[in-house]
MARDO-807170 format. One record per residue: residue in one letter; x, y, z of N, C-alpha, C in turn. Coordinates in steps of 0.001 Angstrom, whole numbers, padded with zeros to 6 digits, always signed. Layout:
BEGIN
aXYZXYZXYZ;...
//
This chain:
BEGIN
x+020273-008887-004372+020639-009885-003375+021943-010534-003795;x+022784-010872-002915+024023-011511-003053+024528-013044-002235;x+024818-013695-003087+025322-015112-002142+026493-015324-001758;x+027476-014997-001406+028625-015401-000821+028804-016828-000952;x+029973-017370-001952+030057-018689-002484+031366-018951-001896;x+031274-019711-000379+032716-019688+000666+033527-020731+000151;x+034355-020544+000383+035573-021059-000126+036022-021909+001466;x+036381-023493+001500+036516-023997+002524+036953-023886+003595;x+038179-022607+003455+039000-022200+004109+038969-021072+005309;x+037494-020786+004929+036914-019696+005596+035901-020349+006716;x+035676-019461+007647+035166-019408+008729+033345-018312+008431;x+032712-018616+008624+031635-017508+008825+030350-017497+010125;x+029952-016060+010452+029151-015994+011765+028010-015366+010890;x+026653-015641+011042+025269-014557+010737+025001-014353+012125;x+024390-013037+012114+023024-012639+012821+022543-011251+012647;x+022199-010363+013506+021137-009532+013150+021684-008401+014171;x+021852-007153+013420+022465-005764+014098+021827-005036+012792;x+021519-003502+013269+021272-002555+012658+019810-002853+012073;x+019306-003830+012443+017718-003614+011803+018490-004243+010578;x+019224-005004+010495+019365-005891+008937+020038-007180+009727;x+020475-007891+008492+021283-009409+008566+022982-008694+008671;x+023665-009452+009418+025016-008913+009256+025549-011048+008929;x+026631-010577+008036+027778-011756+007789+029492-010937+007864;x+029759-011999+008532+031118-011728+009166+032078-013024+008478;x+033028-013110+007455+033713-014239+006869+035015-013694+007346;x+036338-014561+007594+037458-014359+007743+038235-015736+007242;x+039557-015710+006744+040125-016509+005967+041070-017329+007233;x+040586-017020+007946+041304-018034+009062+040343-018452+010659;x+039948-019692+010206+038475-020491+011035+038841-020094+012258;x+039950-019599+012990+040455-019573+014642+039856-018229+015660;x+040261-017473+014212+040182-016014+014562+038440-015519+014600;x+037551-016332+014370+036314-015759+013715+035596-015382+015081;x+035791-016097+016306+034980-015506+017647+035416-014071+018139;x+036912-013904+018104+037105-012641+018284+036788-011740+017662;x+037203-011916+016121+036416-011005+015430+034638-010310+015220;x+034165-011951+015555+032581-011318+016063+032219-010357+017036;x+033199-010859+018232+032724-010037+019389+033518-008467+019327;x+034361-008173+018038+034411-007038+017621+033644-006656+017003;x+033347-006695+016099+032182-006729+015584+031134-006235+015781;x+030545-007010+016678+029345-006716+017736+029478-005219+018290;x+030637-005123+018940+030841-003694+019654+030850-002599+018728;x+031474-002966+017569+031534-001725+016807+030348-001364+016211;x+029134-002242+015848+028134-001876+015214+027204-001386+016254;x+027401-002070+017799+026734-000980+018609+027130+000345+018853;x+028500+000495+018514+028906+001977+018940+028013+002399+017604;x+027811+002098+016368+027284+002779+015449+025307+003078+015612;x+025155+002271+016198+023629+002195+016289+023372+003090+017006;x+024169+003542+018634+023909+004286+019505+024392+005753+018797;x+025551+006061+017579+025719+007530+017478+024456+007360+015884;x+024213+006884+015238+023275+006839+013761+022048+006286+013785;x+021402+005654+014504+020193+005044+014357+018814+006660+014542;x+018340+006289+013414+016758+007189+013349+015999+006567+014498;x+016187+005248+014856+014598+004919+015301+015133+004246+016756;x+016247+004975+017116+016389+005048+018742+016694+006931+019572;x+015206+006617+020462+015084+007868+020752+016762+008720+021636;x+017348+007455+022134+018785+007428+022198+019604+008225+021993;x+019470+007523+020589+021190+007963+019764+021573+009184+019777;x+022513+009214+019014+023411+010991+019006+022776+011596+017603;x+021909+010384+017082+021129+011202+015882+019760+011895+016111;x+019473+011163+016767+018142+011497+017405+018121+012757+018567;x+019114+012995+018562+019055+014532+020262+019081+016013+018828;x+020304+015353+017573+020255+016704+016925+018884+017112+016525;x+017663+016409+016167+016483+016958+016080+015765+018086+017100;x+016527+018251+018430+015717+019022+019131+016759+020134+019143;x+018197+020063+018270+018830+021480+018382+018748+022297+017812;x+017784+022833+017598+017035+024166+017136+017694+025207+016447;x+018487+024425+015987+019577+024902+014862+020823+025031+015442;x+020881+025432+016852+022046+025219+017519+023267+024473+017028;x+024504+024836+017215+025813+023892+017177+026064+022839+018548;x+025826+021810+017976+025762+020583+018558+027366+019583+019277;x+027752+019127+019605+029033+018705+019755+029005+016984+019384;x+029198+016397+018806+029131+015411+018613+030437+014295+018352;x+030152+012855+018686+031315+012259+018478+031753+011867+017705;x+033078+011323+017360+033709+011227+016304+033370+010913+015497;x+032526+009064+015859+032018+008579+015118+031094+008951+014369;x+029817+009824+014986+028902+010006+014559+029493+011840+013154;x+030369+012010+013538+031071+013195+012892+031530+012472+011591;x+032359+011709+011447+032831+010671+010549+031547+009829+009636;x+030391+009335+010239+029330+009042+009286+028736+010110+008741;x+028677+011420+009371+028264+012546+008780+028846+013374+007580;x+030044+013271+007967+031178+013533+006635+031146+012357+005199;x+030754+011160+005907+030712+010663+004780+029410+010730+003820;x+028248+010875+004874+027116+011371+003998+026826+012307+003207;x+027537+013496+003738+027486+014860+003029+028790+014491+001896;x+029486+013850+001871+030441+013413+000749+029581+012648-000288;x+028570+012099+000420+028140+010847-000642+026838+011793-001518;x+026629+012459-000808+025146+013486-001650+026156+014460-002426;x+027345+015205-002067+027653+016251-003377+028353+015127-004246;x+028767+013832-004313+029150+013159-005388+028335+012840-006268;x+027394+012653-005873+025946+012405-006541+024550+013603-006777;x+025567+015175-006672+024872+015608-007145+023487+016201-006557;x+023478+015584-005263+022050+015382-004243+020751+014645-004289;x+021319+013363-005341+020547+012070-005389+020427+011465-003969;x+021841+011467-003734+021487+010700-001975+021685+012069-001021;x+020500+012187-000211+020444+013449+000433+020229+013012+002318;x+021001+013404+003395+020752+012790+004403+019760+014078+005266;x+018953+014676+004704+018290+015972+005229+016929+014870+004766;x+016917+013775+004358+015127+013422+003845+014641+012504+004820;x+014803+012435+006034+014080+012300+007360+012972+012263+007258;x+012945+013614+007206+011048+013960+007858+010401+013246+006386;x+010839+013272+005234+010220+012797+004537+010083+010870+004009;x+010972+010216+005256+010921+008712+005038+009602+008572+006492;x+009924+009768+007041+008392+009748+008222+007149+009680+008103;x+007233+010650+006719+005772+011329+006190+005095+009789+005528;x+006204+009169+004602+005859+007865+003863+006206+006634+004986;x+005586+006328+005978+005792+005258+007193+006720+004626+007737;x+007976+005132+007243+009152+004584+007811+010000+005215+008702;x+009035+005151+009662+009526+006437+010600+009571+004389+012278;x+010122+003570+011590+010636+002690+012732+011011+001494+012106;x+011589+000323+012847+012284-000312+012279+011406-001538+011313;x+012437-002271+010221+011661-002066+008970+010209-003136+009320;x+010671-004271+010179+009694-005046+010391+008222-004579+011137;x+008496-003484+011546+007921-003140+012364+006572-002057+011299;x+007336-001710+010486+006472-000929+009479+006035-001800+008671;x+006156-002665+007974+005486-003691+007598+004301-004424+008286;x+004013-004212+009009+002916-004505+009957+001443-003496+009829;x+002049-002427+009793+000769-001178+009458+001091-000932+008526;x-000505-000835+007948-000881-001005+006558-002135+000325+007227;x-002253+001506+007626-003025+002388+008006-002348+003314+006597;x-003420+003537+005994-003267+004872+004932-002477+006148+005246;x-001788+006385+004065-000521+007283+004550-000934+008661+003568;x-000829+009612+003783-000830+011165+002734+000160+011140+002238;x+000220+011228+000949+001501+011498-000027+001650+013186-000551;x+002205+013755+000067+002513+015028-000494+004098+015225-001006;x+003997+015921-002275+005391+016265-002541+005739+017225-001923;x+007387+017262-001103+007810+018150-000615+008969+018029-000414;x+009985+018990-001197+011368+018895-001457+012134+018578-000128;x+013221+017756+000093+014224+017900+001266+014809+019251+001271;x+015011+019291+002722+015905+020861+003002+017297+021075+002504;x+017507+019635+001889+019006+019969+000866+020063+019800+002367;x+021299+019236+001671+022492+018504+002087+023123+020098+002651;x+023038+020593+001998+024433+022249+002399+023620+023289+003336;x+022213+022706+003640+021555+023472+004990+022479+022500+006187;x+023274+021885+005721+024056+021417+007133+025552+021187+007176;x+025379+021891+008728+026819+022286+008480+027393+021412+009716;x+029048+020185+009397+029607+019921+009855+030965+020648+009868;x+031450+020870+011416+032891+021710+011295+033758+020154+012212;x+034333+019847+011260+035222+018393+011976+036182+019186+013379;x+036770+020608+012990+037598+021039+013559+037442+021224+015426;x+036143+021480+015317+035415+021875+016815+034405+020386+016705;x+034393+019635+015944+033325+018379+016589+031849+018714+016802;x+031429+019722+015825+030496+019926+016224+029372+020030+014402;x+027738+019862+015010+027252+019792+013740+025933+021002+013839;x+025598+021309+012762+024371+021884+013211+023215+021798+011882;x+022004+021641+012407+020970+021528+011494+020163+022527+011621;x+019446+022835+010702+018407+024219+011068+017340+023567+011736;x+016313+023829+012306+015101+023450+012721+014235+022987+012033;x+013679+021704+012028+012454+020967+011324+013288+019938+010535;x+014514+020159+010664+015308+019441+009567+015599+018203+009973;x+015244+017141+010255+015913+015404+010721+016736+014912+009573;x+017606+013997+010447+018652+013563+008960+018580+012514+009268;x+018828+011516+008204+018885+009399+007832+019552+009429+007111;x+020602+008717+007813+021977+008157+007272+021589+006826+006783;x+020396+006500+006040+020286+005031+005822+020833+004789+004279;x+021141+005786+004059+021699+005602+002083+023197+005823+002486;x+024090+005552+003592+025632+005522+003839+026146+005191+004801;x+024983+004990+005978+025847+004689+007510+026395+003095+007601;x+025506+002085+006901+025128+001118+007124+027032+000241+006023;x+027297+001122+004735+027823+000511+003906+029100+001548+004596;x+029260+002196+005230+030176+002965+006163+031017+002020+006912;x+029751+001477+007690+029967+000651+009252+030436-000446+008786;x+030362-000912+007418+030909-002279+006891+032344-002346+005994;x+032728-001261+006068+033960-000834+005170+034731-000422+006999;x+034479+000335+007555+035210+000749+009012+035463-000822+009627;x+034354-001477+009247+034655-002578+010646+035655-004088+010093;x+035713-004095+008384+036569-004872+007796+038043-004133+007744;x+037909-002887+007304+039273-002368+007810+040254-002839+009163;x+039124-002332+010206+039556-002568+011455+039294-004049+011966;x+038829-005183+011349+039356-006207+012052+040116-007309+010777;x+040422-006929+009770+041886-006876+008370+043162-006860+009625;x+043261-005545+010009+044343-005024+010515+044763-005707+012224;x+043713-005567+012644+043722-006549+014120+043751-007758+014195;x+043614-008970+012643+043526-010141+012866+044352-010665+012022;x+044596-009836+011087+046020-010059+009935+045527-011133+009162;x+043689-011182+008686+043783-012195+007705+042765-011505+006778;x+042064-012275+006139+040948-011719+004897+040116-011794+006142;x+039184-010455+005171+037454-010317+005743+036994-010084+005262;x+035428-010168+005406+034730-009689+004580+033417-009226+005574;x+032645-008499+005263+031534-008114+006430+030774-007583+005263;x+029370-007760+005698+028210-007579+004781+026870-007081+005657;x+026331-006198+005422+025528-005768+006275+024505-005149+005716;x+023245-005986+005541+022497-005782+004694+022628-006388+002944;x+024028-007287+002965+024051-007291+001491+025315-006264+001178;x+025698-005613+002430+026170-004414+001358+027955-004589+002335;x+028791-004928+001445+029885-005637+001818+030716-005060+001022;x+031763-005389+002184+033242-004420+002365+034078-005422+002660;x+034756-005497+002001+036752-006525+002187+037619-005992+002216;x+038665-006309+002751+040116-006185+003529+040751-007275+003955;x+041818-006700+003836+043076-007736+004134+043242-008914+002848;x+044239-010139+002663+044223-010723+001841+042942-011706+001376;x+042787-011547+000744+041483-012620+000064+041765-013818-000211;x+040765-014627+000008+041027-016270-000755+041175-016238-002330;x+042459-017451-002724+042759-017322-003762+042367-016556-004917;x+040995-016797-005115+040010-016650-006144+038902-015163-005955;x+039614-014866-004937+039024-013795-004309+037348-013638-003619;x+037015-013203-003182+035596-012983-002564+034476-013435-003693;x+034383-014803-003554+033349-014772-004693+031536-014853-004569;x+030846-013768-005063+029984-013095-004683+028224-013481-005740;x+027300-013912-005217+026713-014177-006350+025710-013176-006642;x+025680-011819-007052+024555-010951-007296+023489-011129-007660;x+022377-011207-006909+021234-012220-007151+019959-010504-007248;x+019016-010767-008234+018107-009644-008006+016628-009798-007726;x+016431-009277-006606+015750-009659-005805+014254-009731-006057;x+013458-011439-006948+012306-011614-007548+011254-012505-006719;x+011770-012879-005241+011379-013795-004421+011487-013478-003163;x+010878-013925-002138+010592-013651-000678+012380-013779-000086;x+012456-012761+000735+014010-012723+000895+014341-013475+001472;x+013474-014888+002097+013932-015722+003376+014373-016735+002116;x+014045-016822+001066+013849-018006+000071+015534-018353-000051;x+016164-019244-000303+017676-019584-000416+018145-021220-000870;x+018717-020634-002378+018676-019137-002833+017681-018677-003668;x+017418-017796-003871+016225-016761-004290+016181-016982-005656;x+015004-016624-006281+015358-016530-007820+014626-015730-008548;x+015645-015827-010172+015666-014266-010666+016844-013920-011060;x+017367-013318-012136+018904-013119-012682+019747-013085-011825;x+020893-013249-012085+021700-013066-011140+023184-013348-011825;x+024407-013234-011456+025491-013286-012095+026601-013429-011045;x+027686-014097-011498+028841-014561-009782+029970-013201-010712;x+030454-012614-009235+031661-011832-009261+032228-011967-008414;x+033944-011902-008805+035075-012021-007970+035385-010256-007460;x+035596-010340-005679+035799-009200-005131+037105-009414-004812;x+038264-008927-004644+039547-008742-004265+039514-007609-003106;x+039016-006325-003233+039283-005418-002651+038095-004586-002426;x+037907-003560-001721+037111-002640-002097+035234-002811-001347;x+034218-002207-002266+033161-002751-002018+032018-002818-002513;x+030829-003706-002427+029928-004006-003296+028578-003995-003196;x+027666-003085-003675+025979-002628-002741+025685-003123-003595;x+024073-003646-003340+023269-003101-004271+021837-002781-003690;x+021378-001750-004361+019983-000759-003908+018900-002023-005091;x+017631-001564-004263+016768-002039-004916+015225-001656-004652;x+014395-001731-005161+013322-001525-004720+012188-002407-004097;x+012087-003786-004601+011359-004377-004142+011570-005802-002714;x+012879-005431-002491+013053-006100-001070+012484-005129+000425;x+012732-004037+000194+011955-003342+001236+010981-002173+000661;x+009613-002711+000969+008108-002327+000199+007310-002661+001130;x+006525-001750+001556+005344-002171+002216+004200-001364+001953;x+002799-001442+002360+001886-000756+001597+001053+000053+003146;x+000402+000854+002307-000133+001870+003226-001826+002209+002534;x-002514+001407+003154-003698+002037+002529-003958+000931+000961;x-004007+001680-000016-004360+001084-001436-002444+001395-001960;x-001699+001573-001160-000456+002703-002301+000635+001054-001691;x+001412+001155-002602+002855+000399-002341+003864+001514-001879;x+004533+001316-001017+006031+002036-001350+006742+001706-001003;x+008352+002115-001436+009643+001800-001007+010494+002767-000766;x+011470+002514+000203+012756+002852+000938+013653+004022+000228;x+013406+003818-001265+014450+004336-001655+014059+006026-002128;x+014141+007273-001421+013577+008515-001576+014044+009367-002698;x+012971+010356-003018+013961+011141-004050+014007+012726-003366;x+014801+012901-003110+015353+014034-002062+014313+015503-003250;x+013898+015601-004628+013221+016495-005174+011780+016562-005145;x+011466+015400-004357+009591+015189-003977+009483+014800-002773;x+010274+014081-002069+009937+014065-000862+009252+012165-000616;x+009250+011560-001790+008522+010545-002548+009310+009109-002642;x+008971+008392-002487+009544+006953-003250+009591+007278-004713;x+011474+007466-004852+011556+007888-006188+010555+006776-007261;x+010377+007314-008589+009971+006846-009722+010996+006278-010600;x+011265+005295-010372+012338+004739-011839+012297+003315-012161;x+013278+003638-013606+012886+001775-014492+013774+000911-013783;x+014418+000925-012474+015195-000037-012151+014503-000859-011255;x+014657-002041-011256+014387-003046-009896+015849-002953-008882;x+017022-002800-009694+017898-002865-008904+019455-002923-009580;x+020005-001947-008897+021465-001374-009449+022413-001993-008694;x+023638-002675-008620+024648-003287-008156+026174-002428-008673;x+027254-001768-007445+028025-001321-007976+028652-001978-007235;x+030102-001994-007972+031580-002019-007223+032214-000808-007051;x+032984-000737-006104+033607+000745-005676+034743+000261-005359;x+035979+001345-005038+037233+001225-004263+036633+001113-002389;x+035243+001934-002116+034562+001662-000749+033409+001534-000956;x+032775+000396+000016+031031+000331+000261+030550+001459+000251;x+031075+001976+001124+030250+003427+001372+029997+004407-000083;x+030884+004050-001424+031134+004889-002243+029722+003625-003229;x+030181+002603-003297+029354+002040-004252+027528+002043-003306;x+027423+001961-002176+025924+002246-001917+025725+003784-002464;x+026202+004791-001990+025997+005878-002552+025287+005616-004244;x+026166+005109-004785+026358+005303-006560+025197+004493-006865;x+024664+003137-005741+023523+002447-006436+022011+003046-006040;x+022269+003664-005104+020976+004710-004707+020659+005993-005647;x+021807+006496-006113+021656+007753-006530+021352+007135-008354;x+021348+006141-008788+021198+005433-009617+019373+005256-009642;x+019540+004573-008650+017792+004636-008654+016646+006022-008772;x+017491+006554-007718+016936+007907-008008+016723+008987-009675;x+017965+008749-009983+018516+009323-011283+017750+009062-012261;x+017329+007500-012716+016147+006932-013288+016805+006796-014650;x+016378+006918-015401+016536+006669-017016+018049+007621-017109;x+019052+007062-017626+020375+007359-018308+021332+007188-017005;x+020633+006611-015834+022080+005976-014806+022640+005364-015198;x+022867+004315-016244+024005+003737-016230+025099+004558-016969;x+024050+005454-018202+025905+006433-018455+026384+007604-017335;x+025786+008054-016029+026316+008327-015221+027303+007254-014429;x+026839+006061-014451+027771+005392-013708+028666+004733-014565;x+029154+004922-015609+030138+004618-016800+031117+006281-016858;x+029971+007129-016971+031794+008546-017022+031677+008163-015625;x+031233+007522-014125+031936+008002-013189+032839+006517-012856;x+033271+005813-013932+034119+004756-014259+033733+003744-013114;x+032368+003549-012364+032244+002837-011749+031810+001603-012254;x+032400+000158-012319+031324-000719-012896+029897-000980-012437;x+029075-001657-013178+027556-001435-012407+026902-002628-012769;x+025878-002970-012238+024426-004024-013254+023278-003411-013021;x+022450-003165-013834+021385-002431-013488+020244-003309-014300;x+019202-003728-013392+018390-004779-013663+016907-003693-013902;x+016525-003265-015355+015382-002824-015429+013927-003560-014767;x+012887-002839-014375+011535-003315-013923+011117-004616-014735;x+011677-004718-016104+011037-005539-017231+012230-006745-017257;x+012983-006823-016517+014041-007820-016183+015021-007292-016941;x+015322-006480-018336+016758-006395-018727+017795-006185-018079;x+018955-006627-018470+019745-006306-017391+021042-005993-018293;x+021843-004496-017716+022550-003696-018296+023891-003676-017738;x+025112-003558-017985+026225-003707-017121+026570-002310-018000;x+027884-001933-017155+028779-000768-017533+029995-001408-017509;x+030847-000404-018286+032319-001387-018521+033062-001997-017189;x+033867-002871-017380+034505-002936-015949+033848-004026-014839;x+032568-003910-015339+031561-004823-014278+032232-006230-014087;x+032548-006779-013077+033588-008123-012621+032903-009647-013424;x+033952-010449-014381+032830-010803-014954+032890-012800-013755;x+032327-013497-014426+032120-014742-013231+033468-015857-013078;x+033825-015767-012016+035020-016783-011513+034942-018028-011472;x+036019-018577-011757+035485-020068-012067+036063-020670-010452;x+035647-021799-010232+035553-022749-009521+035542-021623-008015;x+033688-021746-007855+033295-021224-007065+033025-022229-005733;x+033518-022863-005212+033585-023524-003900+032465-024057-003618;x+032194-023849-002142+030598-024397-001440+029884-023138-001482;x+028537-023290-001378+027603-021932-001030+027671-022072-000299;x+027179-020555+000506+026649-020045+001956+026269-019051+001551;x+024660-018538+001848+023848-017348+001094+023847-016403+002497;x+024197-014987+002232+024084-014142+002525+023298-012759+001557;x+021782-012365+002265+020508-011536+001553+021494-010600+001362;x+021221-009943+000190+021648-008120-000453+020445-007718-000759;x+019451-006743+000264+018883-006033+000632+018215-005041+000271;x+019241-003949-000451+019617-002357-000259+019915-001915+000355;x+019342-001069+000917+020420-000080+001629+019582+000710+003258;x+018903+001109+003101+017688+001689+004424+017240+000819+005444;x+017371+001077+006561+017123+000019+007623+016482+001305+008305;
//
């Protein structure tokens, strides 16, 4: 979880897109309505081409193309490229082919909504169909999946849509931004003095609680972007079993590992959610994967230790007023 510690000078909007919390900050109080109502549009264009749990979307029709080559839009071509980027960086920790298997374990609708049924679920292991059974050709706009295969962009669309939409309203409003969606936040344009100062909070308390408590540490963001995955903010139980969000593309399963929760910085959101998922997954020796892959990190073991990798941003001084904005993970 993360607090956003605003600096006076800033402007900020909450509310609720994508089946998460969205925060919208900009360094100039005038500009902040327009920018919302950009905002707004762009995360619906994203919901209507990426959402699993609208029978709708442009994600939801490739399930019935029977392996067929599909034609699809840009957008939804562009979150796809970045997913299949984000699983061979990682090796196929984050895999967007494990659909059918966030179905099999009850998260087959939106998250509040699965939290509600508590009807006993079958746990079978059963590998994903793997990232390179799918083939995007950017050139013709078109995608194709084999049959049986569903894909969830919930380990990249979400930290995608928050790096695209600070880019694009950086550049249209000519001041700082910052956008957070789910926790999982992307900046552009110039920053306040002291830069984006961020309070990484790990998540030991009911997420409405503010602020929450449980370790936590303040970092200065300048650029770039900042996830963090976790396991016990989205958990719900099925029967006698707990589980969580976060899959392991080699069982089909709510991976097994010693983390409560990994926090990276990246040059993009989209690159540091990747790195804190595939972290969880990875289990015992992620943090020296995420040290040769020179990313800084915090990785908060089950037993509370808490581990950084070099580089990790360390705490800024004269942190302003609060205003708490939840860091989540990553799956909606």
């Amino acid at each position: 979880m993360s607090t956003l510690l605003k600096p006076r000078t800033t402007a900020a909007a909450d509310w609720r897109a994508l089946g998460t919390t969205v925060r919208l900050v900009v360094t100039d109080p005038a500009l902040l309505d327009s920018c919302n109502l950009l905002l707004a549009r762009h995360l619906a264009e994203v919901d209507a081409a990426c959402s699993r749990f609208r029978p709708d979307s442009e994600l939801a029709a490739l399930d019935d193309s029977a392996g067929r080559p599909v034609r699809v839009s840009p957008l939804l071509a562009e979150a796809l490229a970045v997913a299949l980027r984000a699983a061979e960086a990682t090796d196929g920790a984050v895999d967007p082919t494990v659909g059918s298997a966030m179905e099999a374990i009850g998260y087959d609708r939106d998250f509040t909504l699965v939290q509600e049924d508590d009807r006993p679920v079958r746990l079978t292991v059963k590998r994903a169909p793997g990232w390179r059974t799918v083939r995007l050709d950017r050139a013709t706009g078109t995608v194709t999946v084999p049959p049986g295969v569903r894909l969830d962009l919930g380990a990249t669309a979400k930290a995608w849509a928050a790096d695209k939409a600070a880019t694009m309203l950086a550049r249209t409003a000519g001041c700082g931004v910052l956008v957070s969606l789910g926790g999982d936040t992307a900046v552009a344009g110039k920053p306040p003095a002291d830069g984006w100062q961020i309070r990484v909070q790990d998540v030991t308390a009911p997420v409405d609680r503010t602020p929450p408590e449980g370790p936590h540490t303040t970092v200065g963001l300048h650029s770039g972007g900042l996830a963090t995955s976790g396991t016990s903010a989205r958990n719900w139980r099925r029967g006698d079993t707990t589980l969580h969000h976060i899959t392991d593309p080699n069982t089909g399963l709510p991976a097994q590992t010693p983390w409560r929760t990994v926090s990276v910085a990246a040059p993009t959101c989209a690159e540091a959610n990747a790195a804190t998922t595939a972290a969880l997954v990875k289990g015992p020796g992620a943090e020296r994967w995420l040290t040769r892959l020179g990313l800084p990190a915090r990785l908060v073991a089950l037993d509370g230790l808490v581990i950084t990798t070099p580089g990790w941003p360390t705490p800024p001084r004269g942190a302003g007023n609060c205003a708490t904005s939840p860091h989540r993970g990553t799956a909606a």
